[in-house]
N, CA, C and O atoms as a GROMACS GRO file, in nm:
protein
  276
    1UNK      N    1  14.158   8.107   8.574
    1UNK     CA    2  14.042   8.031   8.532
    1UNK      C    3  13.962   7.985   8.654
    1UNK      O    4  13.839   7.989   8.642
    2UNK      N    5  14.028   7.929   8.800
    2UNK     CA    6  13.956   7.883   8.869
    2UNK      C    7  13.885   7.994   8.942
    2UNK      O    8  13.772   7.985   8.990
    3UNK      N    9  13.956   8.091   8.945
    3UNK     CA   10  13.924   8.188   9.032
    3UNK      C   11  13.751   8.295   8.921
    3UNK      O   12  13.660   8.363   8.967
    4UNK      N   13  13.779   8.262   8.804
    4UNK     CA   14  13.655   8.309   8.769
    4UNK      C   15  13.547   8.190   8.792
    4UNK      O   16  13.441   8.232   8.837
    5UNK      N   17  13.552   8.087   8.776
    5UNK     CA   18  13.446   8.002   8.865
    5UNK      C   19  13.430   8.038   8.968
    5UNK      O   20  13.317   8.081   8.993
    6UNK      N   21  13.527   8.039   9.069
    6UNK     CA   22  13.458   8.142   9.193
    6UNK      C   23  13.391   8.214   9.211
    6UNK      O   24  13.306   8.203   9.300
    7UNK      N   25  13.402   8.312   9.136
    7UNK     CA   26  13.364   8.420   9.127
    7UNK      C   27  13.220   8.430   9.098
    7UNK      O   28  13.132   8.482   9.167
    8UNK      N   29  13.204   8.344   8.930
    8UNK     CA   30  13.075   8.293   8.916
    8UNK      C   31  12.958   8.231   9.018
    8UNK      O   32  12.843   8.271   9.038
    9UNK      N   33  13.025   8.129   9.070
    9UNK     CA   34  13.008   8.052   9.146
    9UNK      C   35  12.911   8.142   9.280
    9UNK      O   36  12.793   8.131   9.313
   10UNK      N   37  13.053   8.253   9.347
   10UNK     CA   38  12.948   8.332   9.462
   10UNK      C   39  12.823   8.420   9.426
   10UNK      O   40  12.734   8.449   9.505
   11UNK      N   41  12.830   8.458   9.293
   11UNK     CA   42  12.766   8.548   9.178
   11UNK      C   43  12.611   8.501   9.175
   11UNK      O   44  12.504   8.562   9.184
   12UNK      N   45  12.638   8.398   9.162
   12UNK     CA   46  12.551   8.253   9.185
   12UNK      C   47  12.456   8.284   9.291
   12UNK      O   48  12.347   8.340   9.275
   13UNK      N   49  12.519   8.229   9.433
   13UNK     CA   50  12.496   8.196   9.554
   13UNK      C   51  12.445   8.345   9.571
   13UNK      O   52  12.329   8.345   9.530
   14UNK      N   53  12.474   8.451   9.606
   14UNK     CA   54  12.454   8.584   9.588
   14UNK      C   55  12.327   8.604   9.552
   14UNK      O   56  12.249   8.661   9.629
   15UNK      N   57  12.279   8.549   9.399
   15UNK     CA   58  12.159   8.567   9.374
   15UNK      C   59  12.025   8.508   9.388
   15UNK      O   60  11.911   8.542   9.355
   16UNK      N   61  12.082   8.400   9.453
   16UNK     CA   62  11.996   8.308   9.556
   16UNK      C   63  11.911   8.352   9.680
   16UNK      O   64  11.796   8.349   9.724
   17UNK      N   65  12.070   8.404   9.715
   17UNK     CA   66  12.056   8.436   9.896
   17UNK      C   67  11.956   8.557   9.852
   17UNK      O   68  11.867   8.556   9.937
   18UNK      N   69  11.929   8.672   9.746
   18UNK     CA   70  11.866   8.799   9.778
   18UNK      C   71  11.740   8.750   9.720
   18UNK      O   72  11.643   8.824   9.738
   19UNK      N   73  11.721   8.642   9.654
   19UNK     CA   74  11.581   8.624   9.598
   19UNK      C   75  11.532   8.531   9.729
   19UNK      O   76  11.411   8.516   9.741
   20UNK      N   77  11.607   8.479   9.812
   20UNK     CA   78  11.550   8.391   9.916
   20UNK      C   79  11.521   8.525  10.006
   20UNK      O   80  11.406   8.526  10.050
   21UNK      N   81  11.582   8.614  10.034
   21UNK     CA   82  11.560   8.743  10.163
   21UNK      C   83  11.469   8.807  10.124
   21UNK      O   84  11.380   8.840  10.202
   22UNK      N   85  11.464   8.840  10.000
   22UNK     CA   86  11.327   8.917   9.916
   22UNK      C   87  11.175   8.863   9.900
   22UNK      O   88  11.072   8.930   9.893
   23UNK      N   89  11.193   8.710   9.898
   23UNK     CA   90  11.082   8.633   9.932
   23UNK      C   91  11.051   8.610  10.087
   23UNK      O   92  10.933   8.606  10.119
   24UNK      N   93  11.138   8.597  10.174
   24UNK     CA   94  11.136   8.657  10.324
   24UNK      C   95  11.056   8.698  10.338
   24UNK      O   96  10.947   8.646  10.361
   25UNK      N   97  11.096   8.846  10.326
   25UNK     CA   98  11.076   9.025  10.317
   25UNK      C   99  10.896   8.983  10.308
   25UNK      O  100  10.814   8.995  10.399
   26UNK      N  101  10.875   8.934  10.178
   26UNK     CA  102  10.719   8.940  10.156
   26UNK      C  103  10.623   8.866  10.250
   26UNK      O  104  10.520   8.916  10.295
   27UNK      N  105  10.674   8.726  10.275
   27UNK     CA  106  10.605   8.617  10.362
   27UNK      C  107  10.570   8.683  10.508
   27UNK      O  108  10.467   8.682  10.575
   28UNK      N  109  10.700   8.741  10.530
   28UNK     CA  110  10.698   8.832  10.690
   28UNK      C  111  10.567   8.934  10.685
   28UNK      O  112  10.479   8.928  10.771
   29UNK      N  113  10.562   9.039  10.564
   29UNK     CA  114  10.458   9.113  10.559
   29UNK      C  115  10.347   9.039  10.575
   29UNK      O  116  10.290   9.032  10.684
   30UNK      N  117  10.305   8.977  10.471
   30UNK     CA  118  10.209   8.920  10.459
   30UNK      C  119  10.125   8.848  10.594
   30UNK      O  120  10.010   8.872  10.631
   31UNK      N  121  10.230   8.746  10.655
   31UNK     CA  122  10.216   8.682  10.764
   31UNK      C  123  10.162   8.779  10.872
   31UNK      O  124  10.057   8.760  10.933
   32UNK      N  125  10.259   8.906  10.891
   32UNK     CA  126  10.186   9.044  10.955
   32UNK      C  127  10.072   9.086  10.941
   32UNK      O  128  10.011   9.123  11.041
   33UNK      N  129  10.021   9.092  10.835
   33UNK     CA  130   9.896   9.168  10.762
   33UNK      C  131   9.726   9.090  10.853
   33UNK      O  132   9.617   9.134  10.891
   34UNK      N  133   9.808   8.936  10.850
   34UNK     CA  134   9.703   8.865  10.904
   34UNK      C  135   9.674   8.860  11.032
   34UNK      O  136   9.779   8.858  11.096
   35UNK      N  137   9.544   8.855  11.126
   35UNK     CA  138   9.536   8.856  11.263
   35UNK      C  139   9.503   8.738  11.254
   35UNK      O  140   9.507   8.689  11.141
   36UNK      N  141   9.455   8.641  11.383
   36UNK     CA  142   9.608   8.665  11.470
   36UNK      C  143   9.746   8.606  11.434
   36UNK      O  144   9.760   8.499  11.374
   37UNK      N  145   9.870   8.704  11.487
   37UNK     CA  146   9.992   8.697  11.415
   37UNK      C  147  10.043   8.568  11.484
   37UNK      O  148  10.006   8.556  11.600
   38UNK      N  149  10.100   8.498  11.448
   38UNK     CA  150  10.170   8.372  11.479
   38UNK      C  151  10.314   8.396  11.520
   38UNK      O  152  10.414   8.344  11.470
   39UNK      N  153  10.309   8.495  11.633
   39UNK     CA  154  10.481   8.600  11.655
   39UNK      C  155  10.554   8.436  11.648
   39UNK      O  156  10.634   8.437  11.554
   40UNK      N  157  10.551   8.342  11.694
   40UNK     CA  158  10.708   8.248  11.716
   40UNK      C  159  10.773   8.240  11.590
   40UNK      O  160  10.893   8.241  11.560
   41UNK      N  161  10.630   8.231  11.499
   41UNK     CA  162  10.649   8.202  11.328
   41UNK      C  163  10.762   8.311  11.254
   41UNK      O  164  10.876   8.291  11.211
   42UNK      N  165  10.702   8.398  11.259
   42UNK     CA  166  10.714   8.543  11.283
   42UNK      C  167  10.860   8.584  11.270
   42UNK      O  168  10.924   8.627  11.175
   43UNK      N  169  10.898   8.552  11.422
   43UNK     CA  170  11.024   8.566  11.453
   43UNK      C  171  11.153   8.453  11.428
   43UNK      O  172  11.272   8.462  11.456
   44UNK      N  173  11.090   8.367  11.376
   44UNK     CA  174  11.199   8.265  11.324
   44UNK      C  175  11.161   8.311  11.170
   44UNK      O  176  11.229   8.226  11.113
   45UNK      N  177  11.107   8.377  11.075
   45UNK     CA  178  11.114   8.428  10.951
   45UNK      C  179  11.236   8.550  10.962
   45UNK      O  180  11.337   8.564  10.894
   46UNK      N  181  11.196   8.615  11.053
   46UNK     CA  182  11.323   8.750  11.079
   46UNK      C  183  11.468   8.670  11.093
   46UNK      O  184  11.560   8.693  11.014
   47UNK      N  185  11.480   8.574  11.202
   47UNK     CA  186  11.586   8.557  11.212
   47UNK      C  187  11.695   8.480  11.097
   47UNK      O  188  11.818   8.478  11.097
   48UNK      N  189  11.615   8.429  11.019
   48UNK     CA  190  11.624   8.344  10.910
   48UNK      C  191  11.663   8.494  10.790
   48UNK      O  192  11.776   8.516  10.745
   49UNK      N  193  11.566   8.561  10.765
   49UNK     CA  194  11.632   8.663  10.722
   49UNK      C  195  11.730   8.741  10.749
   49UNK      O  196  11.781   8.813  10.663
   50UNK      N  197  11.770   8.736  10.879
   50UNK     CA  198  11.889   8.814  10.899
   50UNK      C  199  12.010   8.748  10.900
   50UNK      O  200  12.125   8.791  10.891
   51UNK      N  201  11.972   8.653  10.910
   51UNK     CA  202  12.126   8.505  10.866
   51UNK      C  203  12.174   8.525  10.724
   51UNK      O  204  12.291   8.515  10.689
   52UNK      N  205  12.030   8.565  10.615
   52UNK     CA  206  12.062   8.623  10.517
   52UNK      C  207  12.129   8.697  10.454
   52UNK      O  208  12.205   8.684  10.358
   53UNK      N  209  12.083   8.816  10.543
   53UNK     CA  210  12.160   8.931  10.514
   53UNK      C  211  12.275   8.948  10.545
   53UNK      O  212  12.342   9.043  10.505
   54UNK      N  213  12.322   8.844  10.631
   54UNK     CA  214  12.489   8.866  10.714
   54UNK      C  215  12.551   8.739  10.585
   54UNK      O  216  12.663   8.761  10.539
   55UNK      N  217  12.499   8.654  10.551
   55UNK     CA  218  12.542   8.562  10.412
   55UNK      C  219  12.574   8.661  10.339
   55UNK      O  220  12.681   8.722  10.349
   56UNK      N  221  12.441   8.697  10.222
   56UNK     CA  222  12.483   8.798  10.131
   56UNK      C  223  12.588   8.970  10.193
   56UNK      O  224  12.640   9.030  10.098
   57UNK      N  225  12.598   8.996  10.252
   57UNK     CA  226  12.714   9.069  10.323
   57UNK      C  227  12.835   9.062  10.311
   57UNK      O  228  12.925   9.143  10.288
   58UNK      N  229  12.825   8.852  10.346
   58UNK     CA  230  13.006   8.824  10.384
   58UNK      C  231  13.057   8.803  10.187
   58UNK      O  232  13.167   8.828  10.137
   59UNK      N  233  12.948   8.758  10.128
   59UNK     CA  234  12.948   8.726   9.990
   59UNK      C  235  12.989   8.834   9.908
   59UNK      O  236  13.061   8.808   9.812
   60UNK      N  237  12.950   8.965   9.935
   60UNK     CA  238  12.945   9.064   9.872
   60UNK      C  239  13.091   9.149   9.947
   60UNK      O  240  13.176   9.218   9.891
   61UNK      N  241  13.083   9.125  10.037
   61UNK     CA  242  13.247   9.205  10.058
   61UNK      C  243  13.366   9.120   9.989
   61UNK      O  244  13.465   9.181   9.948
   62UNK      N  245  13.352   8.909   9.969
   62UNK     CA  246  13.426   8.903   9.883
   62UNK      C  247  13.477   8.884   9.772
   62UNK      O  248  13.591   8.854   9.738
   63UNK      N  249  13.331   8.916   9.680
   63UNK     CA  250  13.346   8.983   9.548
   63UNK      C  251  13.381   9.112   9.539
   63UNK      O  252  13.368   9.154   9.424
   64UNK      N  253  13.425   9.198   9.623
   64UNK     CA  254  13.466   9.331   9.602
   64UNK      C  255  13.635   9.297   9.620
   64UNK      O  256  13.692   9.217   9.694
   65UNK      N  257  13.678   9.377   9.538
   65UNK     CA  258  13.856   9.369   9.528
   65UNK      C  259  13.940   9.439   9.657
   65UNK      O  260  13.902   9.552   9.688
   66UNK      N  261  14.029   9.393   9.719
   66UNK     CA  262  14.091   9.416   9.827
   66UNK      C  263  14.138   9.583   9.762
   66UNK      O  264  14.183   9.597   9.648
   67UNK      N  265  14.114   9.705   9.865
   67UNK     CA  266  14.147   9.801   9.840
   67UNK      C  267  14.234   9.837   9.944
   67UNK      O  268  14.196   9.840  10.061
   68UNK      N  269  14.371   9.869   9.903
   68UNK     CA  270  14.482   9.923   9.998
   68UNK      C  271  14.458  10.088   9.989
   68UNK      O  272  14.441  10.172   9.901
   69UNK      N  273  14.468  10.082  10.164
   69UNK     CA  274  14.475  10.248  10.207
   69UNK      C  275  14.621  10.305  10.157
   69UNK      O  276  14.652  10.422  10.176
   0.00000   0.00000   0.00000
């Protein structure tokens, strides 16, 4: 039982983290599209996204079931 709250729970967080990276994704373009680019801005949107992607990563390897070689 607790362990499907967990589960839920990262399921959750999971779908957070890719609607927060996906809204990223767009702001970064966008922010690009415009002259002149505000690179510091810029580059603290990337890095912020890539904190993301290493979140949803660690999230997603441990919703996957331990597979023995």
């Amino acid at each position: 039982m607790a362990m499907d709250l967990d589960t839920e729970a990262l399921k959750a967080k999971l779908a957070t983290l890719k609607t927060e990276h996906r809204d990223l994704d767009q702001m970064i373009v966008r922010l690009a599209e415009h002259a002149p680019v505000d690179q510091l801005e810029l580059q603290r949107l990337k890095k912020r996204k890539l904190l993301l992607k290493d979140q949803i990563t660690k999230i997603e390897s441990e919703l996957l079931p331990d597979i023995i070689a």
